[in-house]
N, C-alpha and C positions, 0 to 999 in steps of 0.2 A: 504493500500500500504506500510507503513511503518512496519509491521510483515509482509511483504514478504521476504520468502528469498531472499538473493541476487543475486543469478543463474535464479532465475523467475523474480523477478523485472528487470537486465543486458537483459532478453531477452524480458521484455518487453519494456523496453528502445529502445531497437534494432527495434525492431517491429515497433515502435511509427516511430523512426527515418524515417523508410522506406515512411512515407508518406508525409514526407518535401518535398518542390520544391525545386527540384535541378536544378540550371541554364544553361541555352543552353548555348551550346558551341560560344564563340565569335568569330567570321572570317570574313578580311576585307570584304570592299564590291566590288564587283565584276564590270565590265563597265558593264555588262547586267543589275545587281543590279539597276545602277544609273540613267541608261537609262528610266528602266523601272517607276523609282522612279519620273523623274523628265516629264512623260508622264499621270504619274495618280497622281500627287501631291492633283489636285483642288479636285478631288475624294475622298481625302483620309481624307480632312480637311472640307467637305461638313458636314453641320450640318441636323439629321432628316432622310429620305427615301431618293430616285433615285430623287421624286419627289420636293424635297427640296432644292433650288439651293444656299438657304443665307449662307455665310459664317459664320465661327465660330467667 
């Protein structure tokens, strides 16, 4: 990698780059959001399967 030129190594930097996470967009949350949020909380925090009711 180091005797690449720098026009091949620059693109493959670029290349590399394109497979970072790049992070979702942030935006408030919505009353549907909240709603929905504060309806499946115990769901959301269940430990295991459907089957498994203990909490975390």
């Amino acid at each position: 990698y180091q005797q690449t030129p720098p026009e091949v190594a620059e693109r493959i930097r670029t290349w590399l780059e394109s497979f970072k996470h790049k992070p979702a967009e942030s935006r408030p949350i919505t009353e549907e959001d909240q709603k929905w949020l504060k309806e499946h909380i115990d769901e959301l925090f269940k430990r295991g399967g459907e089957e498994d009711d203990r909490p975390l």
